[in-house]
C-alpha positions in Angstrom: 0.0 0.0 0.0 1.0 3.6 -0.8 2.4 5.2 2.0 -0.2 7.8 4.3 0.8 10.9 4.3 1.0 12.6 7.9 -1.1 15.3 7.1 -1.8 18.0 3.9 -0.7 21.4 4.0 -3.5 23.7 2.3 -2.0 27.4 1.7 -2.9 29.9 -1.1 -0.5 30.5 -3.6 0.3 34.5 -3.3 4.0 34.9 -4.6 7.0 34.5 -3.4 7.4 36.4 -0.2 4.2 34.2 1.1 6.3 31.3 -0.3 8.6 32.4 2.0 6.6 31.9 5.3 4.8 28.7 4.4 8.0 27.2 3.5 9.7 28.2 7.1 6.8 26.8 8.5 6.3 23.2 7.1 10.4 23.4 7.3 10.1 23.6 11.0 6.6 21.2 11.2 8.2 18.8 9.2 11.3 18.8 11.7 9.0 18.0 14.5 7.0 15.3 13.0 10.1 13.3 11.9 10.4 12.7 15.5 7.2 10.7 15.9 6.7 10.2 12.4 10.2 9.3 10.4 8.5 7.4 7.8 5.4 9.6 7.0 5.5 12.3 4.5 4.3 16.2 4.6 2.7 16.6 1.2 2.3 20.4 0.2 2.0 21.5 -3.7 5.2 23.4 -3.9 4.6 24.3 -7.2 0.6 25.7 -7.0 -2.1 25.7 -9.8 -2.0 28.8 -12.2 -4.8 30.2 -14.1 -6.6 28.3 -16.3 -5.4 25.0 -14.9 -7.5 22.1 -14.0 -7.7 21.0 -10.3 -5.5 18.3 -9.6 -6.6 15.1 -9.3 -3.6 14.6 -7.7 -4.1 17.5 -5.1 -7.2 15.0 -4.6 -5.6 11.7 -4.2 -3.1 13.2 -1.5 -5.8 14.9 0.7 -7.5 11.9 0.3 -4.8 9.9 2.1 -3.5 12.0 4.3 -4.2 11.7 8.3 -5.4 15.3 8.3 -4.8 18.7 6.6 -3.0 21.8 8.5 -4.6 25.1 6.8 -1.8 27.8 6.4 -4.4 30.7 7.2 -3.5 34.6 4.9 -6.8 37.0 4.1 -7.6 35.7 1.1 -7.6 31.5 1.8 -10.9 31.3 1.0 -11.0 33.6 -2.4 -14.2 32.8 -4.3 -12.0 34.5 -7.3 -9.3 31.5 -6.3 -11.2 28.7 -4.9 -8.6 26.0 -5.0 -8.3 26.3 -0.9 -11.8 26.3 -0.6 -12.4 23.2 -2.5 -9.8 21.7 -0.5 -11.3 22.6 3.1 -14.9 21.0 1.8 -13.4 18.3 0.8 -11.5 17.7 4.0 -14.4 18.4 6.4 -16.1 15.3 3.9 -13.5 12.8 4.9 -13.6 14.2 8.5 -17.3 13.1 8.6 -16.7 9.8 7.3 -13.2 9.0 9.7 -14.6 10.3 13.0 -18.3 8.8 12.2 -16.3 5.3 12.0 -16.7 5.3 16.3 -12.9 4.9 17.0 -12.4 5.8 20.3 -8.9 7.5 20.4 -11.0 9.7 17.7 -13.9 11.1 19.8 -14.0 14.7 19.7 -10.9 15.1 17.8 -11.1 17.2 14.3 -8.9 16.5 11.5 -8.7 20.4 10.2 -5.5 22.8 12.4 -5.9 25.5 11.2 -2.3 28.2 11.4 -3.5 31.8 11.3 -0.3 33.5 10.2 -2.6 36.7 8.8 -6.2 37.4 9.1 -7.6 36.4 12.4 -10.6 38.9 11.7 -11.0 36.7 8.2 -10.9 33.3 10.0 -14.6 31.8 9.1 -16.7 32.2 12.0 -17.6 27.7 11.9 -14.3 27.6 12.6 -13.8 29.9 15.4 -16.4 28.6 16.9 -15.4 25.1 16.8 -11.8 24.4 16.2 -8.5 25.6 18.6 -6.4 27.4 15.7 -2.9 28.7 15.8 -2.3 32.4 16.2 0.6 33.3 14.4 0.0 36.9 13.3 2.9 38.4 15.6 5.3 36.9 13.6 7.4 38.8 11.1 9.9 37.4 9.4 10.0 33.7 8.5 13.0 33.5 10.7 10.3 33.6 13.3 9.3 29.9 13.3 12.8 29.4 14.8 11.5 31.0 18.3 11.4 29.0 21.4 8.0 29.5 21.5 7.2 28.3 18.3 8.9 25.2 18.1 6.6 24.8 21.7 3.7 25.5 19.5 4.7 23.3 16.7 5.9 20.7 19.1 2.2 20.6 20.1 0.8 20.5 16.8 2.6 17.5 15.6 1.6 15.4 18.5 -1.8 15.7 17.6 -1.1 15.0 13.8 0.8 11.6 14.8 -2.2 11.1 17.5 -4.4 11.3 14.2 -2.4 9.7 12.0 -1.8 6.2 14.4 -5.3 6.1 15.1 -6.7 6.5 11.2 -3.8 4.1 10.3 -4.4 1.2 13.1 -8.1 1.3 12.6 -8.0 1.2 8.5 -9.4 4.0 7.6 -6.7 5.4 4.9 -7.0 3.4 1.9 -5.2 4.4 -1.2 -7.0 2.5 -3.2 -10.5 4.1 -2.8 -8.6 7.7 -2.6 -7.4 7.6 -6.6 -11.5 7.5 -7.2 -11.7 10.7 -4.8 -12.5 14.4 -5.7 -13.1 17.8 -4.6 -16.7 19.3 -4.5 -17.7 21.1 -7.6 -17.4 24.7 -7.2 -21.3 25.8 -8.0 -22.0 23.3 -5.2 -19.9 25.2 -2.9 -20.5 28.5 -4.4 -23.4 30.1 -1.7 -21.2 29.0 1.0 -17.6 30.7 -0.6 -19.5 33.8 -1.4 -20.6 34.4 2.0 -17.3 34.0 3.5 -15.3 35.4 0.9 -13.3 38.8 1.8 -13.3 40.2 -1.6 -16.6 39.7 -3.7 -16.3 38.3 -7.0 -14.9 40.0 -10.5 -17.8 41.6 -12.1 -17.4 41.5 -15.7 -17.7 44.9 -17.8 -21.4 45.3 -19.1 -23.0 42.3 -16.6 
């Protein structure tokens, strides 16, 4: 069987200074979860989906069979003009329904979705303040910044509960890579009410519509 990856890493695609952070980050993550998870990989699209692409299967496939998904939080993650991260967050909160509602007891209570605010507190969706502990990273400044005592505390934390999740899904069988190659992100019009009323920027209005 394909290995599981330890978690997804969900993060808009801004440029390269944003690049910057979210690299520093899962650099230091990744550092962590070696220590309880040597053999389990971090999968993050490094490269990111540009205009007029279609949505990766792929991008499917690896959420699909990974433990959980950490969402690298800026303004504009959830873009209705860029709805990749959007897509990906329904599509995790899916297989969260289906893993937790499979009664394993080490999974009671426990989400699959950490979310990292590193900008945007104010923009964080109010279903997930309201149920979910987040990260709150937003007095950071430079990417250097992930090498603080404190953060590696944080992140320390963090990657407990990911191998917590991860053991759990994997001793119970609930990651199969076969099923996850037939898996795929919701289709945006079905997600579209939702996005919109979350959104921080309203969609592009076309001239003369």
């Amino acid at each position: 069987m394909d290995s599981i990856n330890a978690c997804f890493i969900s993060y808009r695609h801004t440029g390269a200074d944003s690049q910057q952070f979210v690299q520093a980050f899962i650099h230091e993550l990744k550092r962590q979860l070696q220590l309880w998870l040597p053999n389990a990989p971090v999968y993050f699209d490094e490269k990111g989906l540009k205009v007029g692409d279609q949505f990766n299967e792929e991008l499917a496939f690896e959420l699909c069979r990974s433990a959980c998904m950490v969402m690298f939080f800026l303004p504009l993650h959830f873009d209705i003009n860029h709805p990749y991260c959007a897509r990906e967050y329904k599509a995790m909160l899916e297989l969260e329904k289906q893993r937790l509602g499979a009664g394993v007891a080490d999974l009671q209570n426990k989400g699959l979705i950490f979310p990292v605010v590193y900008r945007g507190a104010d923009d964080l969706p109010e279903e997930i303040k309201t149920c979910r502990h987040y990260l709150n990273f937003e007095h950071l400044i430079h990417e250097r910044d992930f090498k603080r005592r404190e953060c590696h505390q944080e992140l320390y934390a963090l990657s407990k509960q990911i191998s917590d999740r991860y053991r759990a899904l994997t001793n119970a069988g609930l990651i199969q890579a076969e099923p996850c190659k037939s898996f795929k992100f919701p289709d945006l019009e079905a997600i579209r009410p939702w996005l919109e009323g979350i959104s921080p920027i309203k969609a592009f209005a076309m001239p003369g519509h």
